[in-house]
C-alpha positions in Angstrom: -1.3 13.0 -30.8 2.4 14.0 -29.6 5.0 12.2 -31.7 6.9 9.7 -29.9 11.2 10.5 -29.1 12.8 7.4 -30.6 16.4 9.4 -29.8 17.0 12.5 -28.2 19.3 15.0 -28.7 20.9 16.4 -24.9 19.7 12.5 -23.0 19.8 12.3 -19.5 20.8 8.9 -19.8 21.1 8.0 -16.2 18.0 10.1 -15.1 15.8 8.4 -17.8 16.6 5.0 -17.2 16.2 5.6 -13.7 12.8 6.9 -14.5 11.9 3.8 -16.4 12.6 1.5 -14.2 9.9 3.3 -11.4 11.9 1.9 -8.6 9.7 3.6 -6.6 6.8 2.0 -7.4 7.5 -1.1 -7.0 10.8 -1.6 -4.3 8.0 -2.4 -1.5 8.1 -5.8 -3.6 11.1 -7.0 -2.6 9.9 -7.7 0.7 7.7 -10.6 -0.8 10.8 -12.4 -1.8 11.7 -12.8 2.1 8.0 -13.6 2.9 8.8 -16.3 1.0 12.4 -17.1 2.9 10.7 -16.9 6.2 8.2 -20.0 5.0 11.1 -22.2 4.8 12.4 -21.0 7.7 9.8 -21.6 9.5 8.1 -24.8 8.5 11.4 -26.1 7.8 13.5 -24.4 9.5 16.1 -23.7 7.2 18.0 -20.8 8.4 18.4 -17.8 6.4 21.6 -16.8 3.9 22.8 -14.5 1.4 20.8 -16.6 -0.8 17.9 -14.8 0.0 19.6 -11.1 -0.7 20.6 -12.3 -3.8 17.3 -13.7 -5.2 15.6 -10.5 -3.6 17.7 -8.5 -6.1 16.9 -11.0 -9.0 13.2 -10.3 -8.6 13.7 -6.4 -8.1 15.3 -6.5 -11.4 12.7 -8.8 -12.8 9.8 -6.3 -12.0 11.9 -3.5 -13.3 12.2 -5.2 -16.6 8.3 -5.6 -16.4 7.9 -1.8 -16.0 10.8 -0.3 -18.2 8.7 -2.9 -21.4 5.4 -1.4 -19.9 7.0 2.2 -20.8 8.4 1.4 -23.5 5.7 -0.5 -25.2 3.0 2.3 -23.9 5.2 5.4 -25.3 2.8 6.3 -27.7 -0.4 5.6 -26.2 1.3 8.0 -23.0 2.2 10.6 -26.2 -1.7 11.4 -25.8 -2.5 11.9 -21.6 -0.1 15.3 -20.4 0.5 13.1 -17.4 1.7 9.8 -18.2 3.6 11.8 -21.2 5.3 14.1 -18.7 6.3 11.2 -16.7 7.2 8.1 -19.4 11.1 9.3 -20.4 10.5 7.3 -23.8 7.4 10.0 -24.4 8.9 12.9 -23.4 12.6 12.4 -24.4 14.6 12.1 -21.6 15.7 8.3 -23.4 16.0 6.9 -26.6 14.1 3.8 -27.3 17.8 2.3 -28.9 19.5 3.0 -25.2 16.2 1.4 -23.3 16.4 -2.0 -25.0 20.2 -2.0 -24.0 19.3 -1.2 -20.8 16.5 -4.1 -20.6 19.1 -7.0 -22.1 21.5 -6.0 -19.4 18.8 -6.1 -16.8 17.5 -9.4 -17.7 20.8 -10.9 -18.1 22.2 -9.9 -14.5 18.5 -11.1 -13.2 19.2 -14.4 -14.9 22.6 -14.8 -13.2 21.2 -13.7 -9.7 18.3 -16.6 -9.9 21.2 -19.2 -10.9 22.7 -18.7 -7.6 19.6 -19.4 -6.1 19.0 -23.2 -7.4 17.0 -24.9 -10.5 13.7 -24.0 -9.0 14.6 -20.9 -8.2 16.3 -20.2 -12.2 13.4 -21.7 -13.5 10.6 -19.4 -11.4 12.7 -16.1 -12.8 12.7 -17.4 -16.0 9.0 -17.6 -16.4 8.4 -14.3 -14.6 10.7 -12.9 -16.9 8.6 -14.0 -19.9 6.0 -13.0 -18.5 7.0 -9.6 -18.0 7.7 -8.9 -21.6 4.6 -10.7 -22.8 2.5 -8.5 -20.5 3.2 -5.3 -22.5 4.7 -6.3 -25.8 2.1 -5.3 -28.2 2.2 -8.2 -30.6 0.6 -10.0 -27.5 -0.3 -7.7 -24.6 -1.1 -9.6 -21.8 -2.5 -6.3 -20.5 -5.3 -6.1 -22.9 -6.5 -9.4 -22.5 -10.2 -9.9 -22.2 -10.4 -13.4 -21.0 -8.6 -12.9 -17.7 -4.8 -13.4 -19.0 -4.5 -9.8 -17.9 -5.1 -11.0 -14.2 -3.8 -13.8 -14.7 0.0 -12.5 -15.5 0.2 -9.5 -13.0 -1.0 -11.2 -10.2 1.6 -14.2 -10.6 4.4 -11.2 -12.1 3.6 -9.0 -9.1 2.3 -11.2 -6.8 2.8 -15.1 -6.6 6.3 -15.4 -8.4 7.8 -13.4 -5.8 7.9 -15.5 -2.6 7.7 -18.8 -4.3 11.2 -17.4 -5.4 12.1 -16.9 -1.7 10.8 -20.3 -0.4 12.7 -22.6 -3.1 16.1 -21.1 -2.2 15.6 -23.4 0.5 14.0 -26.4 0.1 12.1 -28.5 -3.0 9.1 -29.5 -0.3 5.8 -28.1 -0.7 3.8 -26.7 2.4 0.6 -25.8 2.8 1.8 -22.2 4.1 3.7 -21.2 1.0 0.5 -22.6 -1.2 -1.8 -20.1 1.1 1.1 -17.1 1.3 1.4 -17.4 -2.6 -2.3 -17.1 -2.7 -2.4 -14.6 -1.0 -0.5 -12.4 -2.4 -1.5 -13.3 -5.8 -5.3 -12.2 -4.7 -3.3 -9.0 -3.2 -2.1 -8.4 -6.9 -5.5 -8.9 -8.5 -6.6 -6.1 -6.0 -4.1 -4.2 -7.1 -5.0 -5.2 -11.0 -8.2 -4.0 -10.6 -7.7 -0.9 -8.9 -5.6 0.6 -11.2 -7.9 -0.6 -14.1 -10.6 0.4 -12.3 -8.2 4.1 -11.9 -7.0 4.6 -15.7 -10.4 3.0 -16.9 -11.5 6.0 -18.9 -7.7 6.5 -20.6 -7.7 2.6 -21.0 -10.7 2.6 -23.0 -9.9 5.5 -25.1 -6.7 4.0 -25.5 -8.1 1.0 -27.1 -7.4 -1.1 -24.7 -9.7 -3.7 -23.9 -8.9 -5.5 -20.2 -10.9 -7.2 -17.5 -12.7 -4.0 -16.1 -13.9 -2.8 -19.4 -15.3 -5.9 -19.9 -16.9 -6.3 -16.5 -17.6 -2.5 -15.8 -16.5 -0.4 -13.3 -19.0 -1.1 -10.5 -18.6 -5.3 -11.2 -14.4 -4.5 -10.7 -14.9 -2.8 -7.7 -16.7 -5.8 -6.2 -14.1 -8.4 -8.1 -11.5 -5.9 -6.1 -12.7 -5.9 -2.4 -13.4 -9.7 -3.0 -10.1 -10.4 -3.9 -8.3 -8.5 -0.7 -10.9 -9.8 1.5 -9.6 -13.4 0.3 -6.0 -12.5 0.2 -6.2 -11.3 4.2 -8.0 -14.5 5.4 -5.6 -16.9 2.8 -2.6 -14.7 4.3 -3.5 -15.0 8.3 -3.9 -19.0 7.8 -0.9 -19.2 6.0 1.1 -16.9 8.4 -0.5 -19.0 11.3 0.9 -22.2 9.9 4.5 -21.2 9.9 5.1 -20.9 14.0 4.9 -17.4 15.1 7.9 -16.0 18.0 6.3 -14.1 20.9 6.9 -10.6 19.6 5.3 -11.3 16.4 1.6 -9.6 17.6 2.9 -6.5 19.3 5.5 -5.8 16.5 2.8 -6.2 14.1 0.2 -3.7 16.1 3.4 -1.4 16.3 3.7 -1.0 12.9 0.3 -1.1 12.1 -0.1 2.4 14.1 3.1 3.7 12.3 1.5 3.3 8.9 -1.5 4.8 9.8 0.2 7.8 11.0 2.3 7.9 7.5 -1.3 6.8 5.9 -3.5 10.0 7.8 -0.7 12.8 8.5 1.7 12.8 5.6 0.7 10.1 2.4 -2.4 11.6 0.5 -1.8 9.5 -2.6 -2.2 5.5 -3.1 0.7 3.3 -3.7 1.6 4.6 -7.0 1.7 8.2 -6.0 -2.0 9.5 -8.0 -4.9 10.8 -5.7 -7.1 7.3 -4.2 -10.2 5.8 -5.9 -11.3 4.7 -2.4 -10.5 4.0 1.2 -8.9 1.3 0.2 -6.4 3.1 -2.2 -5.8 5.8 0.7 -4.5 3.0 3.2 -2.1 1.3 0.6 0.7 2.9 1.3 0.4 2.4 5.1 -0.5 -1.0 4.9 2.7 -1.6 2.6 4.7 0.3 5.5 3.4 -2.0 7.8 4.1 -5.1 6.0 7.6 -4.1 4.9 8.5 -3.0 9.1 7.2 -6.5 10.3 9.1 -8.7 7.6 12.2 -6.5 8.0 12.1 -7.3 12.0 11.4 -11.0 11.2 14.4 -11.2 8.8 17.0 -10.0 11.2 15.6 -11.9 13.8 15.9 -14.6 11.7 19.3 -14.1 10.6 20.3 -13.7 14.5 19.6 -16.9 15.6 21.3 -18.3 12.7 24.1 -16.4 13.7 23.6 -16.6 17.3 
């Protein structure tokens, strides 16, 4: 195995931490903070502020805390696959370890600041995700090698259901049956997504040492656990969407953009989200459905924030 850079000696300081943070991976995200505006817009119609832009940024910077500790925590487990070396800047010394935590504390503390501005709730939500970011990867608890669920359990609320319960609480303290099915949603969206990439790294996982829900279950049993889950997350999702009061040009916007990701998905996008070759159909119509998602709920926000302003 490869020896792990703890400090290098020519850094790249601002190309390694902007490698760390895989913006790229996970910016289609932010959207699920203004899914989560839109809720309270909508079932109690509370218009839209800055609030929302602001808490957006919170939870970006929350999941790129999650993923700079994921890389920095997996350095020398990435030391031994060419790939993931090639690619972690801790592994392959682009950035010394010393420079990453810096980088984390000031993440984490302008995060902190961000969810202040949006209210208790609000503080109190990014707090937890926060913690739970660093738990999923720290080694002295690894969240991630969990093999009772907690593995699940913390990347679906990390990735998934902390995100628009963020958005909704800006704006009011009331609990509606649409966030409670959104949130669901999109935390059965994240436990696809779980899955998947166990399902994806499952041979490296297991060589690794690591010791998650899909080695446990098997590869075949995840792949069932994994269409289950988005088959649940669409119906949970529709019902909740339903609940909220939908303007007229909510249908043809969505087919609109629905066509525009599958042109993205078919003509020009031959990976899955995360930019490696697809397990399944499923993995190849990822990226387009996350195109899709993020056109409608960018139409529904500036719509929203025009009749407040109208």
């Amino acid at each position: 195995m490869n020896a792990v850079n703890t400090s290098s000696n020519n850094p790249n300081i601002i190309k390694g931490l902007i490698s760390l943070s895989r913006w790229k991976e996970q910016l289609y995200l932010v959207s699920l903070t203004f899914l989560g505006g839109l809720v309270a817009y909508g079932v109690h119609n509370t218009p839209l502020d800055w609030r929302i832009f602001v808490v957006a940024l919170a939870n970006f910077l929350t999941v790129t805390f999650a993923f700079m500790i994921n890389d920095m925590e997996d350095a020398e487990d990435d030391a031994a696959h060419p790939i993931s070396a090639k690619r972690n800047p801790i592994t392959n010394g682009t950035l010394d370890l010393k420079t990453a935590w810096i980088a984390c504390g000031v993440v984490v503390i302008v995060a902190l600041g961000l969810f202040f501005l949006g209210g208790g709730i609000v503080l109190a939500i990014g707090i937890l995700n926060l913690i739970l970011s660093f738990l999923y990867s720290w080694k002295p608890v690894r969240l991630k090698s969990s093999t009772i669920g907690l593995d699940i359990v913390s990347h679906t609320l990390m990735l998934g259901g902390l995100l628009p319960l963020a958005g909704y609480f800006i704006y009011t303290n009331e609990v509606h049956p649409a966030i409670v099915l959104v949130s669901v949603a999109t935390i059965l969206a994240s436990t696809y997504g779980q899955l998947y990439n166990q399902a994806r790294d499952f041979d490296a996982d297991k060589k690794a040492g690591i010791k998650n829900v899909t080695i446990r279950v098997g590869k075949q049993n995840a792949f069932i656990l994994m269409y289950g889950a988005i088959a649940v997350a669409v119906v949970c999702g529709v019902f909740g969407v339903i609940q909220i009061g939908l303007p007229d040009w909510f249908l043809p916007v969505v087919g609109i953009s629905i066509v525009i990701g599958l042109v993205m998905t078919f003509l020009f996008i031959r990976t899955d989200a995360s930019g490696k070759p697809p397990l399944d159909i499923t993995g190849r119509l990822q990226s387009g459905f996350l195109i899709a998602l993020n056109l409608v709920l960018a139409f529904w926000v500036l719509w929203a924030m025009g009749i407040k302003l109208g």
